[in-house]
C-alpha positions as CSV (number, residue, x, y, z in Angstrom):
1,X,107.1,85.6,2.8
2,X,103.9,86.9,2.3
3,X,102.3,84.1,1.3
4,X,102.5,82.5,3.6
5,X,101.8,85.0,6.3
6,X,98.7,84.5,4.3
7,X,98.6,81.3,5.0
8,X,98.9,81.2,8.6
9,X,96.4,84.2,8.3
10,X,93.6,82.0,6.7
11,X,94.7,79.2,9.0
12,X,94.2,80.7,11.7
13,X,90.4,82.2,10.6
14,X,89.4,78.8,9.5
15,X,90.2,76.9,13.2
16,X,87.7,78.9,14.9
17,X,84.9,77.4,13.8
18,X,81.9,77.5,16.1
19,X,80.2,73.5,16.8
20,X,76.4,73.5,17.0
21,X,75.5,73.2,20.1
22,X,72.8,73.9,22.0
23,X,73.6,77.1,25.3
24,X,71.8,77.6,27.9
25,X,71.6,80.2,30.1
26,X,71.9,79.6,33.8
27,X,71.0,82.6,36.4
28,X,72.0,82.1,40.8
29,X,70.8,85.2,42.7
30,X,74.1,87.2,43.8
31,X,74.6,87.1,47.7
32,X,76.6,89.2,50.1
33,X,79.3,87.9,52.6
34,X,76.2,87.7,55.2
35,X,74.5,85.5,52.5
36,X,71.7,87.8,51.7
37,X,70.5,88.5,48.5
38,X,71.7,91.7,46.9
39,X,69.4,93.7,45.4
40,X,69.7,96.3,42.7
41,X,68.3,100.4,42.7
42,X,64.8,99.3,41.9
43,X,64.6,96.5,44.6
44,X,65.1,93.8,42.8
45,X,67.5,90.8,43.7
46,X,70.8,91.1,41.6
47,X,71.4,87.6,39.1
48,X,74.3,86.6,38.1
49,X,73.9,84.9,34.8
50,X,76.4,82.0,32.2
51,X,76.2,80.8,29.5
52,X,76.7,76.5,29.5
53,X,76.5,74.5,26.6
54,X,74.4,71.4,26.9
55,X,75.6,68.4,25.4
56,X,73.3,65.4,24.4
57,X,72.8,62.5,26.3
58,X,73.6,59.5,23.9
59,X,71.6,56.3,25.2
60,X,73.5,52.8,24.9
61,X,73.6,49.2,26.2
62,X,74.1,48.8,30.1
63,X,77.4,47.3,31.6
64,X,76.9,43.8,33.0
65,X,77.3,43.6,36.8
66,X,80.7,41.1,37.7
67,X,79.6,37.9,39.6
């Protein structure tokens, strides 16, 4: 039994493997329900900031218009 507890353990650790890719963070000023921008204690606007991961664009052949 506990082998293979230990064996769903280190299945489990080695799933979550992380892929290379490249992130990017992507910031839009936060807005109120008027649709101004709010700002924080020292005046400036409030962000609200995520994290996207960019993917490649991979270049090929272009599809033949129908006649």
């Amino acid at each position: 039994m506990k082998k293979l507890l230990a064996l769903l353990l280190v299945g489990f650790l080695t799933t979550n493997v992380y892929a290379g890719g490249e992130t990017k963070e992507v910031c839009h000023d936060k807005l109120d329900k008027a649709g101004k921008p709010v700002k924080n204690k020292d005046g400036s606007v409030k962000q609200d900031c995520k994290k996207i991961k960019v993917h490649k664009k991979l270049e090929g052949t272009k599809v033949p218009e129908k006649k």
